[in-house]
N, C-alpha and C positions, 0 to 999 in steps of 0.2 A: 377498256376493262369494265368501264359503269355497265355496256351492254349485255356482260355476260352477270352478273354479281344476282341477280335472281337465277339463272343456272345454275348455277355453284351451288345455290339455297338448296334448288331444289334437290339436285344431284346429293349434298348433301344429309337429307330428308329421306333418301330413298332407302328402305331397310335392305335391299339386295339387289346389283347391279342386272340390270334389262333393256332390252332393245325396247325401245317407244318413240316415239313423238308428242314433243309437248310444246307449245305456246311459240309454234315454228322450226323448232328444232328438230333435227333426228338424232337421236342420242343412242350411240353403240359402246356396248361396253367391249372391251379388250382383253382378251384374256392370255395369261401366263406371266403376270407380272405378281412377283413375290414379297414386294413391299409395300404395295399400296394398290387402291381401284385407280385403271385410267378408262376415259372414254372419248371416242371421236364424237363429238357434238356438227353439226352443220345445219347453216339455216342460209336465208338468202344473201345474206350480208358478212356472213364469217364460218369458216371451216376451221374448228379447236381440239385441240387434243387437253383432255384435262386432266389429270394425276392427283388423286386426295394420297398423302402420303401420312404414316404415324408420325406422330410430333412426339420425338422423348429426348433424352437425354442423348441420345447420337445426334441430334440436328441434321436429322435427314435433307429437310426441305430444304437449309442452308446450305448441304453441301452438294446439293444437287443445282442446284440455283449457283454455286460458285462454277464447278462443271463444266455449265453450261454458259455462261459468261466464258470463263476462259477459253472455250473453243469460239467462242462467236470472237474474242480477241487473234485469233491465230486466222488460219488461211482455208479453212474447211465451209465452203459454200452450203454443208447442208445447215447449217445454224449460224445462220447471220446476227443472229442478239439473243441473249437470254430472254425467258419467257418470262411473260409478267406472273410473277409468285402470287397468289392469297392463299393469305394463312386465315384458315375457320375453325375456332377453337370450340369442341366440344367438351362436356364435362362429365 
């Protein structure tokens, strides 16, 4: 996770999602998702899909992150563990 946490920063920082490459990475944005930006990140060491989701009072992030534990507990190969969550709190 440490390896991506300047990703996330930057992804963060970014005022509108864009295809680029930065500091390794090829960063694509994904589009048709209605809750939040996701992007496929890849660099030599790791291919990520990343998801910034609203933080409010539905607990998105939680119940997406619950979701997806609970299939990584059942028997469906495509999600063998939940993904590791950060949460980046802007103001």
């Amino acid at each position: 996770m440490y390896l991506i946490r300047p990703l996330l920063a930057h992804l963060a920082g970014t005022p509108a999602p864009r295809a680029e490459t930065w500091q390794g990475w090829q960063i694509t944005p994904i589009s048709g998702g209605r809750n939040g930006l996701v992007y496929r990140a890849t660099s030599s060491y790791a291919d990520v899909a990343i998801k910034f989701t609203v933080q409010d009072e539905r607990d998105r992030v939680g119940r997406e992150y619950h979701r997806s534990y609970a299939v990584a507990q059942g028997t469906l190969a495509s999600c063998r563990q939940p993904p590791e969550m950060a949460v980046i709190a802007t103001a």
